[in-house]
C-alpha positions in Angstrom: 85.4 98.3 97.7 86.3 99.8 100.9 90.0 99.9 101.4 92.2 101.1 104.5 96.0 101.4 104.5 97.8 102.5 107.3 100.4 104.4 106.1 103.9 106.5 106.7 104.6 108.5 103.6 108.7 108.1 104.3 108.3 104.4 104.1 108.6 102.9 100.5 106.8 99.6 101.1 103.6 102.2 102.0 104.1 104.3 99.3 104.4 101.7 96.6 101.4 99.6 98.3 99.5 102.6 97.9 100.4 103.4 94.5 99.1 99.6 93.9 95.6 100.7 95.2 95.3 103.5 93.3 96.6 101.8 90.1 93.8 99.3 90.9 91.3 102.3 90.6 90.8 102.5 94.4 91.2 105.3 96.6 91.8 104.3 100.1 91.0 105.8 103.5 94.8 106.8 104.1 95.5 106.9 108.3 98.4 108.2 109.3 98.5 106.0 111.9 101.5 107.5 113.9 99.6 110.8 114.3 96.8 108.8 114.8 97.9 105.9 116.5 95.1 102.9 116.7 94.3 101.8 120.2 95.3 98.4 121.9 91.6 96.6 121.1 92.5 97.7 117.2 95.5 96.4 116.9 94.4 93.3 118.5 91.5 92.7 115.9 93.9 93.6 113.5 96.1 91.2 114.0 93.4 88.3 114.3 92.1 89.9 111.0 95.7 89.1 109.3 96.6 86.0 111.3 99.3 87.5 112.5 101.1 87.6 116.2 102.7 91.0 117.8 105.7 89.9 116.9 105.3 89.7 113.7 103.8 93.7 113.6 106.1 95.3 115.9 108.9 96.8 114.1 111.7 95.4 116.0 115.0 96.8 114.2 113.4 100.3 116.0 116.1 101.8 118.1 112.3 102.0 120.4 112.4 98.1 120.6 115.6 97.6 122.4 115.0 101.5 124.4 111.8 99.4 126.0 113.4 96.2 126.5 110.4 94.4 124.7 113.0 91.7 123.2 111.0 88.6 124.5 108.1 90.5 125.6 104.7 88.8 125.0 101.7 89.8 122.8 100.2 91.5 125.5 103.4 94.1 126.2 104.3 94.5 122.5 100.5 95.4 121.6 100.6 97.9 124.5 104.1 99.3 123.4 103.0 99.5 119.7 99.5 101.5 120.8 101.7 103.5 123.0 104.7 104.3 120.6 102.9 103.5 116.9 106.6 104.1 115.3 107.2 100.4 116.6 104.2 99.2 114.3 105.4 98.1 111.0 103.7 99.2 107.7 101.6 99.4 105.5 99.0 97.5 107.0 96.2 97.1 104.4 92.1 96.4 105.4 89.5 95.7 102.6 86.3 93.7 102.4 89.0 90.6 101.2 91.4 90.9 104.0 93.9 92.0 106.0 97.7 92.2 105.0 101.0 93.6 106.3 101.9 94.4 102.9 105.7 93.9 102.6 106.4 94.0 99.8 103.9 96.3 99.0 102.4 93.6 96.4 101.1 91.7 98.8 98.3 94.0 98.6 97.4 92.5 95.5 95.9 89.4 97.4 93.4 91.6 98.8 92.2 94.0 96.1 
């Protein structure tokens, strides 16, 4: 199974829905996706993927959220803002053959494996 997580090693939601993968036998593509940040179309198709709005990605207890105003922004401003400034996009975000999950807790991942 082919499994993606996006990860930030200083986050313990990532950390323990990685050690979930691994536990499951898998080892995952791991993206740092702050030093590689995915593009506007990704996140987008991302987010269909999971069901999910921008809202619902976009990490708005970031000091970021409130810097660029984006309280009240719409899907097409907070998808910019998170491609532009991927600290704002929450995590892990998990992508396997079974789904896509924001996997807080990390045991959502579960549901996908």
């Amino acid at each position: 199974m082919a499994v993606t997580i996006w990860h930030n090693a200083a986050c313990g939601n990532s950390r323990g829905a990685l050690k979930l993968i691994r536990d499951a036998g898998v080892e995952p593509v791991i993206v740092d996706y702050v030093a590689t940040p995915p593009d506007a179309a990704t996140l987008r198709r991302v987010l269909d993927d999971a069901g999910l709005g921008a809202l619902e990605l976009v990490r708005s207890k970031e000091p970021l959220f409130t810097e660029l105003g984006l309280s009240g922004a719409d899907e097409a401003a907070l998808v910019a803002a998170m491609a532009a400034h991927p600290r704002l996009i929450n995590r892990p975000m998990v992508i396997t053959d079974k789904g896509t999950r924001l996997c807080r807790p990390p045991e959502r991942v579960l549901d996908i494996l």
